[in-house]
C-alpha positions as CSV (number, residue, x, y, z in Angstrom):
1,X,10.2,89.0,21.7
2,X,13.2,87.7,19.1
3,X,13.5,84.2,18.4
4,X,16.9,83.1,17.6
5,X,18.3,81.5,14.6
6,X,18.3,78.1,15.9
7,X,14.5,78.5,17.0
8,X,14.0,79.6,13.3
9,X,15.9,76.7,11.7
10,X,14.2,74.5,13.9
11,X,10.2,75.8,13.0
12,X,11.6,75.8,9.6
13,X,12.6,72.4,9.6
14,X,9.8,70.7,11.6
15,X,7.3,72.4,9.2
16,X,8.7,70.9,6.3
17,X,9.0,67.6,7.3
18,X,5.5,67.9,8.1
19,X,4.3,69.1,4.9
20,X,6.7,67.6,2.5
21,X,5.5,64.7,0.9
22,X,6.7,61.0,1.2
23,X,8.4,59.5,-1.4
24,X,10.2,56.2,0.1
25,X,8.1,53.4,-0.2
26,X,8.1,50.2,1.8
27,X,9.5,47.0,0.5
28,X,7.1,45.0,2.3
29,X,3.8,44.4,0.5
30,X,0.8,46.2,2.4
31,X,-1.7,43.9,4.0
32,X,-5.1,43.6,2.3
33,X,-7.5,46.3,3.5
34,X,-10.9,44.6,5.7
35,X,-13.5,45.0,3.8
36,X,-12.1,45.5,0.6
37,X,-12.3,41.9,-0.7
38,X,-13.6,40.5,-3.7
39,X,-17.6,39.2,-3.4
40,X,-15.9,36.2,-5.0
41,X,-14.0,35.4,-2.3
42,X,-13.6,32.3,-0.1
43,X,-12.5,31.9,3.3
44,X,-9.9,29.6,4.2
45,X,-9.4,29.2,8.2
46,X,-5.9,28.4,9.2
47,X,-5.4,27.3,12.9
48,X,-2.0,28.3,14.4
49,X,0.4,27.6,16.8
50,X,3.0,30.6,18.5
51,X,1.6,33.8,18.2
52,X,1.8,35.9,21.2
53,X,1.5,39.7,20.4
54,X,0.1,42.0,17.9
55,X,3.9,42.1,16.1
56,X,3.1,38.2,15.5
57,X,0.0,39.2,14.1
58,X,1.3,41.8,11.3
59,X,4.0,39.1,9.9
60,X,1.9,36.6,9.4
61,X,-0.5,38.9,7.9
62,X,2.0,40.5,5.8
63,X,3.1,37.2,4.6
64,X,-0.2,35.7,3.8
65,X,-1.3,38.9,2.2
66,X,2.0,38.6,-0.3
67,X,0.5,35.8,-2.0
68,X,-1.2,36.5,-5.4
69,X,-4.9,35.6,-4.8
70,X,-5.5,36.5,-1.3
71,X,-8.2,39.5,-1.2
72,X,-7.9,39.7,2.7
73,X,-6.3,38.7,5.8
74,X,-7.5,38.7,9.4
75,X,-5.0,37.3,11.9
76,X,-5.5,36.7,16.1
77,X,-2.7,35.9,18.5
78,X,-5.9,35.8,21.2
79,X,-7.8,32.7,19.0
80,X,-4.3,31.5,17.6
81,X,-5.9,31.7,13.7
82,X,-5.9,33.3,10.6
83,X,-9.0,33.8,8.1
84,X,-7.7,34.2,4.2
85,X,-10.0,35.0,1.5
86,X,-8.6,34.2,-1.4
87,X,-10.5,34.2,-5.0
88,X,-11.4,31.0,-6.2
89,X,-10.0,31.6,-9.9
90,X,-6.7,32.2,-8.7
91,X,-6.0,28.8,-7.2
92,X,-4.3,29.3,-4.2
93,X,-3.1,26.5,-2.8
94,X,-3.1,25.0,0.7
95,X,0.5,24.5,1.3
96,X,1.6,28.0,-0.4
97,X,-0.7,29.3,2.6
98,X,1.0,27.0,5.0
99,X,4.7,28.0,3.6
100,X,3.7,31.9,3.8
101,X,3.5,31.4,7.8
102,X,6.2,29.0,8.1
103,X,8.4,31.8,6.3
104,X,6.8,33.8,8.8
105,X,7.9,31.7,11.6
106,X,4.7,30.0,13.1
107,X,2.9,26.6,12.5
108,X,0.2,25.7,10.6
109,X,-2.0,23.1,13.1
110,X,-4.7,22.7,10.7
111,X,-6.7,24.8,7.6
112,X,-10.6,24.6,7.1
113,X,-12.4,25.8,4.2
114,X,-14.8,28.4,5.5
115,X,-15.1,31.2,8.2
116,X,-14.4,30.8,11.8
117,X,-18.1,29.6,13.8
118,X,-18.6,32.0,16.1
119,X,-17.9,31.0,19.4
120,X,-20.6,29.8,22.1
121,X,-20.8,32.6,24.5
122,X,-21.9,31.0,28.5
């Protein structure tokens, strides 16, 4: 069986691009990894208004996770809130939080200190 030269260039190509590595970067910061916090960390809980979709989700976590201090981010269209640990000695403020999501778009209704209580299951 012959394969042609197009069928070669094509192999060719598609193994490359597989196995070349990646040198562009994104300019975007990357959100903070779960988990990976500091054991310093605090928990801010910021209540919000107009997200709809996961997309919604990933900018306001890539926003919040821009700011210097903020160890982790963990955003939910579903509950309409963000959780932010932050690290105390880095003094984040309240209303750099609250600009970082306005930049993003959305509203800030409200920020608690703490995490989330769990919610009361019927």
């Amino acid at each position: 069986m012959k394969i042609n030269n197009l069928s070669r260039a094509l192999v060719a190509a598609c193994s490359l691009a597989l196995t070349a590595p990646v040198f562009a970067q994104s300019s975007k910061p990357s959100p903070k990894v779960a988990g990976k916090r500091d054991a310093c960390a605090v928990a801010m809980t910021l209540t919000l208004k107009g997200l709809h979709c996961e997309g919604c989700e990933m900018t306001v976590k890539e926003s919040l996770s821009a700011i210097k201090g903020v160890e982790e981010v963990s955003v939910s269209a579903k509950k309409q809130q963000a959780v932010v640990w932050v690290c105390p000695d880095k003094n984040v403020k309240q209303d750099t939080l609250k600009a970082a999501v306005k930049k993003a778009g959305y509203n800030v209704v409200k920020i608690e200190k703490g995490e989330p209580k769990p919610e009361k299951k019927s």
